[in-house]
C-alpha angles and dihedrals in degrees: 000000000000119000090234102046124121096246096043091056089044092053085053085050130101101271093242099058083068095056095042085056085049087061110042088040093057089037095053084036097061100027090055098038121090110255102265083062104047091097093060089046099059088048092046089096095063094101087062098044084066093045091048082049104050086047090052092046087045096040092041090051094046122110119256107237099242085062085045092051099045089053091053089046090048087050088049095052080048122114109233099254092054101046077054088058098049100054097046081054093050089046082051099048087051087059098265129136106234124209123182101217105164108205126155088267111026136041108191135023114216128192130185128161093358097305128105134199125186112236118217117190107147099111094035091125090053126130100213123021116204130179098270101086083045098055084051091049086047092053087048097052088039087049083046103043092228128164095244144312136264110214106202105209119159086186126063124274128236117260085245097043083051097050094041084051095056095044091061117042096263114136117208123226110211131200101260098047088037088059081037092055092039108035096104094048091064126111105251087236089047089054088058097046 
């Protein structure tokens, strides 16, 4: 589906936009209709019913951002090697099969459904994130012949390292989807930190 669609603007929506199209859809629909399609009129806003629908079951089961924010603060707080636990955990617990490979550019190597992406994660904690380990990441997918990589930064990355990242089949993960992927593989102490 396309980003710009109708529906796909509608499912980042608030839930209730959807149903309020719903509404003013089936009401136009059978006030405008002649009378043998009225019916059909009425029932022309179910597509957005389901929409509305999908958008209230996302939007009800997503995290709220203070939980967001404590997990990032409790993988912060995180020594390497167990950050890197928890994220193979969190890649496991997604279906994929997690390899730790340890090359200059990549960590882990995950596969699901016969594709494979390289997962760097050594400089997750950074404050600033340039091309280089990109470029390192770049040079381990290319040397393993992966479908793409996968760069963890809980920090923002540089204009140049973003645009670099998007040239070259590396995905970022974000903060938000990172605590999103590793919140169940905390120590409950570490979650209240």
């Amino acid at each position: 589906m396309s980003e710009k669609s109708l529906f796909a603007v509608l499912l980042r929506s608030p839930w209730w936009v959807s149903f309020t199209v719903a509404i003013v859809v089936g009401v136009a629909g059978f006030m405008l209709l002649p009378d043998r399609f009225k019916t059909v009129g009425a029932l022309s806003g179910l597509p957005f019913v389901v929409i509305g629908s999908m958008a209230f079951w996302r939007q009800m089961r997503a995290p709220n951002p203070a939980r967001i924010e404590a997990t990032l603060q409790a993988l912060a707080a995180l020594s390497s090697r167990d950050f890197l636990h928890a994220l193979e955990a969190g890649y496991r617990d997604e279906g994929y099969a997690v390899a730790r490979i340890g090359l200059d550019g990549a960590d882990l190597s995950i596969s699901k459904a016969g594709r494979t992406s390289l997962v760097s994660c050594k400089r997750w904690k950074a404050a600033t994130h340039g091309v280089e380990p990109l470029r390192e990441l770049n040079t381990a997918i290319t040397k393993l012949d992966a479908n793409q990589g996968i760069y963890v930064a809980v920090n923002a990355l540089s204009d140049a390292a973003t645009t670099y990242a998007s040239k070259n089949s590396i995905r970022l993960l974000p903060g938000n989807a990172l605590a999103l992927l590793t919140r169940d593989h905390l120590s409950p102490a570490k979650q209240r930190a």
